[in-house]
N, C-alpha and C positions, 0 to 999 in steps of 0.2 A: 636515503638515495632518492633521485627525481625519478617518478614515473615518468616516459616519455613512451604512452603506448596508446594504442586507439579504442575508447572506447563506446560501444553503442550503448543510446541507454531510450526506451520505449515510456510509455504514460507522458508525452509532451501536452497534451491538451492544456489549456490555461482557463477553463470556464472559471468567472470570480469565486460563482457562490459553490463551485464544487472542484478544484480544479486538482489535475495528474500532477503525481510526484514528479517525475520527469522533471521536470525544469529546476525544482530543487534541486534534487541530487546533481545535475550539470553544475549548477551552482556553486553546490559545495565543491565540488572538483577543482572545477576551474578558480577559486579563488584560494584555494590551500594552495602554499610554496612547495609542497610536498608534490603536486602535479602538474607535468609540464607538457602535457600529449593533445591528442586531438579527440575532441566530442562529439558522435555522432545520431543524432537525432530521429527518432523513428518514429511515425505517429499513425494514426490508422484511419485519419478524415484530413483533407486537404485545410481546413478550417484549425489544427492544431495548432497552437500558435507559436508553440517551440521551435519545431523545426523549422519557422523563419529567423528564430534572435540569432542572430551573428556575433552576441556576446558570448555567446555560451554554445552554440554549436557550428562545427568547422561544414558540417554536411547537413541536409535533411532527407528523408524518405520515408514513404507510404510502404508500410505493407497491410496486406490481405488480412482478415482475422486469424487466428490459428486456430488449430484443432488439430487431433490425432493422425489422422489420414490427412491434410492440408496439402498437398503437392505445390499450388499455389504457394502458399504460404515459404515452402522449403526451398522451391527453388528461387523467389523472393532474397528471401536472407542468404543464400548464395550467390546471386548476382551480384548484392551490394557487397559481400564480404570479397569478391573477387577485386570489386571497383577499392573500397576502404581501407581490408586486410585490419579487419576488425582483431584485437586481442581480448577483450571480454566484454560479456554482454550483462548488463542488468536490467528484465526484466520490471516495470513498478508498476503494473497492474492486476488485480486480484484475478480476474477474464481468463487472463492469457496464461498464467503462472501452470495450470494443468498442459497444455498443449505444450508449453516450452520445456517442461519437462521431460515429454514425450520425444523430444529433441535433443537433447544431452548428449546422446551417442553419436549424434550428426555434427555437433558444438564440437565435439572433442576431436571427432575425426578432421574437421575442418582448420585445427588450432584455438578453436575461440572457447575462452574459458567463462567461467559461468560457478556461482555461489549457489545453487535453487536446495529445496526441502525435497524430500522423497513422495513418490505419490501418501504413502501410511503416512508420514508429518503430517501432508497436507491437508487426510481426512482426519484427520485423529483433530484439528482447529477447524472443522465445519459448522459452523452455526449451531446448529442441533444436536451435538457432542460436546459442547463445551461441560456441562455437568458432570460429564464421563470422567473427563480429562481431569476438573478442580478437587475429584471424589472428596474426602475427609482433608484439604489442604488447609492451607492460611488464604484462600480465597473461597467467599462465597460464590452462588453461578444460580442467577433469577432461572425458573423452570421454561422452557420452552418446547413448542411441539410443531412439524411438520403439516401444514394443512392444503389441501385441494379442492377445495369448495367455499365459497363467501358464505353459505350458509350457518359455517361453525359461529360464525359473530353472532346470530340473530338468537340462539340460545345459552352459547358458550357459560353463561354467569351461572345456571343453573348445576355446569359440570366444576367451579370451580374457578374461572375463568372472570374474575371481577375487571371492569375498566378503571383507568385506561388501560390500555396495552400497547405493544410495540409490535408494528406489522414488518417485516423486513425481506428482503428481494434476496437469492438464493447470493449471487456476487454484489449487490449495491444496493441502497435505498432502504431508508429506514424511516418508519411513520408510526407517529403516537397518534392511537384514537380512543376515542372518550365517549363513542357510542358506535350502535348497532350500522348503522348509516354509516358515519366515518371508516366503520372497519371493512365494510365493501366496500367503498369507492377506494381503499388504498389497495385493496386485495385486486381487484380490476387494475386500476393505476402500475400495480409491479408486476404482474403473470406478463399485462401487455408489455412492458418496455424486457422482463428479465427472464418469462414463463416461470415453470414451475421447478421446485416446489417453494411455498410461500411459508415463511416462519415465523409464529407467533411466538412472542418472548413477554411472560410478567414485565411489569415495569416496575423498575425500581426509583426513587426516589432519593436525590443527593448531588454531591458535586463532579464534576466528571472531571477524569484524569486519565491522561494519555500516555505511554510508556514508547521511543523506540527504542530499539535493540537491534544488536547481534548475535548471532548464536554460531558455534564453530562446529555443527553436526554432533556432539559429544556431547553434551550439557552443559561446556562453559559460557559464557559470555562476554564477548570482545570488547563489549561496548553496553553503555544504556543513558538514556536522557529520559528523564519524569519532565511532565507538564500539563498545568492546573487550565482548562479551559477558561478564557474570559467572555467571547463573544463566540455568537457561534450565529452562522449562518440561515435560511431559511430549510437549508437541508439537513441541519444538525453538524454542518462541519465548523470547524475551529477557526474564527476569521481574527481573536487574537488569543494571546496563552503566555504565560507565564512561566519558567524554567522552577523548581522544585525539589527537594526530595524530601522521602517516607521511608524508614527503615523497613517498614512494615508491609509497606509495597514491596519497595528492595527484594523480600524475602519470599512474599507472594508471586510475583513474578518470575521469579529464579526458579521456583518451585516450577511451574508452567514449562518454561523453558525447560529446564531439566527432563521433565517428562516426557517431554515431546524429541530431546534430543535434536532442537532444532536446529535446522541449520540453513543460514543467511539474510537478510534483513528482516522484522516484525513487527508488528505494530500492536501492542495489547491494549485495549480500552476496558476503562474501568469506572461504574460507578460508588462514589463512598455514601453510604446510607448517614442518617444523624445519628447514629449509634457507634459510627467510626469503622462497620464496615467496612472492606471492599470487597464488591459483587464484579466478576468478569463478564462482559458484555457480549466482546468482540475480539478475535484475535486475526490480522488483515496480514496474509506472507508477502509484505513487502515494506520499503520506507513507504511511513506517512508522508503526505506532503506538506507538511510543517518540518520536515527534517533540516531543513536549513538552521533551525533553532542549536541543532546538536552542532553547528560549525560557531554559531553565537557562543554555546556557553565552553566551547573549548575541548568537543570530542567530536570531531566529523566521522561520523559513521561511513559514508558513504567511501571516504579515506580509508577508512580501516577494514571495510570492504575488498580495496582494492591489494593492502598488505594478505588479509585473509588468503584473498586466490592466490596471493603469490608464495603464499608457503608459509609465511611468519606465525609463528605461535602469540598469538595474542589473546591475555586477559587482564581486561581492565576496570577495577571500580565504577560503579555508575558514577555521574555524574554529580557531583554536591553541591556545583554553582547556580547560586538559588537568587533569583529575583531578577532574572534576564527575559524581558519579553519580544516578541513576535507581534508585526499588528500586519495584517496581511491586506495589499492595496491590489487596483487593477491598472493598468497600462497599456496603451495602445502601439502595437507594430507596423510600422508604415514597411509596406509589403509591394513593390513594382506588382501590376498585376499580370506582367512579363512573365515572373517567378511563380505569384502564385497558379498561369497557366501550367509552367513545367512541373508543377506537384501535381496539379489535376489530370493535366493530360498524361506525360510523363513516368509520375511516380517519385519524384528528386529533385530538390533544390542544387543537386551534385554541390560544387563549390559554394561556401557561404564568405570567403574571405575575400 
């Protein structure tokens, strides 16, 4: 059956070396036969460059950041759903996924449907629980610990604590350092952009591998795409990748999911030691912005998403089309600065068509 329904979807940014899922997942939408509705584009700086492509989204708009108490923010996505008569929202930023959850009861009352994880999902994949979550599994999980002070770097080795290590920002930013020095300027560098708290993670050593999924709140899994990093960014992101599978992962990740009972899009990062381990990194509750790959090898997720909320029992083998790559380019949007006035002043690109 054709979806002909409208939907918002949030993380349009398009920076090269780091950019928001957002635009993928439109992507995927809008090029499956499977959906025939309208895209509506949400970003949370005028400079987003999503809600300008008029390929891919029919509307754009600014909202406020979220948070629990956000009034802003609430009556925001009320206005626009008044203007849109949005039918589901996805969420694809790490940031926001706490405060939109806080919202669910507001989503439902208003009609707009929504895939998100529970708040418990959601701590249960924080950073500094990962070890909890993998206990005795088929994945390994490097040690890590909560810090608030740069001073842990300047004696850390003493406690245990060898370089390099990985310094990493509570929702974003992740920095390998290889000394005493390095590990403050990135402890400074992420409290400023992300505060606190700052997480030290051992480094592991190996190939990185990327996983997204679905999860249907139960422990099955709707969906899943493996992908072997090829190039990666000055931020450590995936600028190209290759399509994979790993029975072994397969079964390592299943196990994750399962326990977490997770439910709706994930992102699990993984590194494989030379020993053929694999060590859990990272687990991000939403599409990666590589997901367009999972519409390449033949299982659009963000598709299967949209079955999800609509009721359909879905489970699907991962995927086992292997040797399909991603090379991820930048491009420039020529933007009236007509338009992009009425996003800054405004808040809306209203019609894109």
């Amino acid at each position: 059956m054709t979806m002909n329904i409208t939907v918002a979807i949030t993380g349009m940014n398009s920076q090269p070396d780091n950019p928001g899922p957002g635009m993928a997942v439109a992507r995927c939408l809008k090029e499956s036969p499977e959906f025939n509705g309208r895209i509506i584009g949400l970003g949370y700086d005028a400079l987003d460059a999503g809600i300008y492509h008029n390929d891919l989204c029919d509307a754009g708009y600014l909202l406020p950041y979220p948070s629990s108490e956000s009034f802003e923010h609430v009556e925001r996505i009320k206005a626009i759903h008044e203007k849109e008569k949005i039918d589901v929202l996805i969420p694809c930023l790490d940031s926001e996924l706490a405060g939109m959850i806080n919202l669910v009861p507001m989503f439902e009352t208003l009609g707009i449907k929504t895939c998100l994880p529970s708040f418990e999902q959601l701590t249960k994949r924080n950073k500094d629980r990962l070890s909890q979550l993998v206990g005795e599994g088929k994945m390994a999980c490097p040690e890590s610990i909560n810090i608030s002070s740069a001073q842990f770097f300047k004696d850390c080795e003493t406690k245990g604590w060898k370089y390099p290590l990985v310094v990493k920002g509570v929702f974003y930013d992740a920095k390998i350092v290889h000394t005493p020095a390095q590990g403050v300027a990135a402890f400074r560098s992420i409290t400023a952009q992300w505060g606190f708290p700052v997480i030290v993670q051992k480094f592991v050593a190996g190939e990185e591998y990327n996983v997204a999924a679905l999860g249907d709140g139960k422990g099955n899994v709707a969906g899943m795409v493996m992908m072997k990093k090829m190039s990666l960014t000055e931020k450590g992101k995936a600028s190209a990748g290759v399509s994979m599978y790993d029975e072994g992962l397969y079964q390592a990740c299943l196990e994750v999911i399962n326990e977490l009972r997770w439910k709706g899009p994930l992102e699990i990062e993984v590194m494989r030691d030379k020993q053929g381990q694999y060590h859990l990194i990272e687990i991000n509750p939403r599409f990666p912005a590589w997901v367009y790959l999972t519409e390449g090898v033949g299982q659009n997720l963000p598709v299967k998403l949209l079955k999800l909320i609509a009721g359909e029992s879905i489970s699907e083998p991962p995927s086992k089309n292997t040797g399909v790559m991603f090379i991820r380019h930048a491009t420039e949007s020529i933007v009236p600065i007509s338009v992009f006035e009425s996003v800054a002043i405004e808040g809306g690109t209203l019609s894109l068509g």
